[in-house]
C-alpha positions as CSV (number, residue, x, y, z in Angstrom):
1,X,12.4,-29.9,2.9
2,X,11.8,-33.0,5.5
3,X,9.9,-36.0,3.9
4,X,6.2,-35.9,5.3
5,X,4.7,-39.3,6.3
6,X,2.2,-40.6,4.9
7,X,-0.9,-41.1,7.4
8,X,-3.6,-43.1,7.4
9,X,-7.0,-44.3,9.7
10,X,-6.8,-46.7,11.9
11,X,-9.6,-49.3,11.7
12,X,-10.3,-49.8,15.4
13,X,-9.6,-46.4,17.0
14,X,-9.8,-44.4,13.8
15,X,-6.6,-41.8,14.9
16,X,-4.5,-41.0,12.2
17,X,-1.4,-43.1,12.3
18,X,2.0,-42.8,10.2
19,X,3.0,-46.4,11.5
20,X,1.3,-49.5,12.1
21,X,0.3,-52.8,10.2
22,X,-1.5,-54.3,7.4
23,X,-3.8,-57.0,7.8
24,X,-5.3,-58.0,4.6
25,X,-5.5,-54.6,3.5
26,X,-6.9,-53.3,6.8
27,X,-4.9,-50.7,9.0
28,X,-4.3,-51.0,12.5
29,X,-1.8,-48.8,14.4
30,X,0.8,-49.8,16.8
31,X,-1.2,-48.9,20.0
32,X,-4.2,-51.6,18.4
33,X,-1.6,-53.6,17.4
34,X,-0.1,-54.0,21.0
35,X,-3.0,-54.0,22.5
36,X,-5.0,-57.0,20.1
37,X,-1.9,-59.2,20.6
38,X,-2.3,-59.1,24.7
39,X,-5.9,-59.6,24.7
40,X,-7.6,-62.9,25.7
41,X,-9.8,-64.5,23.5
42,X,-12.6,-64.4,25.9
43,X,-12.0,-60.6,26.8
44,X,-14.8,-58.8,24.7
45,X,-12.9,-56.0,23.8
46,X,-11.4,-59.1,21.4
47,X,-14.8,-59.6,20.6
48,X,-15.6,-55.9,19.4
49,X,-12.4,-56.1,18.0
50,X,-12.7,-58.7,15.6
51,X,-16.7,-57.9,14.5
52,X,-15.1,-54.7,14.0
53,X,-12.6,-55.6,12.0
54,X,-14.8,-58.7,9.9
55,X,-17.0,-55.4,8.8
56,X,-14.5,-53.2,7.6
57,X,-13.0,-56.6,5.6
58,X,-16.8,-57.2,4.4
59,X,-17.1,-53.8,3.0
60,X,-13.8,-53.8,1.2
61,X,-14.9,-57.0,-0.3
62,X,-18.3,-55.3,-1.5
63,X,-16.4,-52.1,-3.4
């Protein structure tokens, strides 16, 4: 029997990832992660990014 991984949403593209990060209890997957950390502040894919990701940190504040 091989150990399954455990999978979960990612918050930005929502694909179901076995690996990826954390960010104050929000999942991103490597691809997000990679991509987020070459972005330019001014780019507004950063933009969506972030609103996207101050949402999904507003509504786990609210459970």
């Amino acid at each position: 029997m091989g150990h399954e991984k455990e999978t979960k949403s990612c918050t930005l593209c929502r694909r179901e990832e076995s690996r990826g990060i954390y960010i104050l209890d929000i999942f991103l997957c490597r691809d997000c992660e990679k991509e987020l950390l070459q972005l330019e502040a001014e780019d507004p894919t950063y933009h969506q990014a972030v609103k996207t990701l101050s949402r999904s940190r507003a509504s786990k504040l609210l459970m």
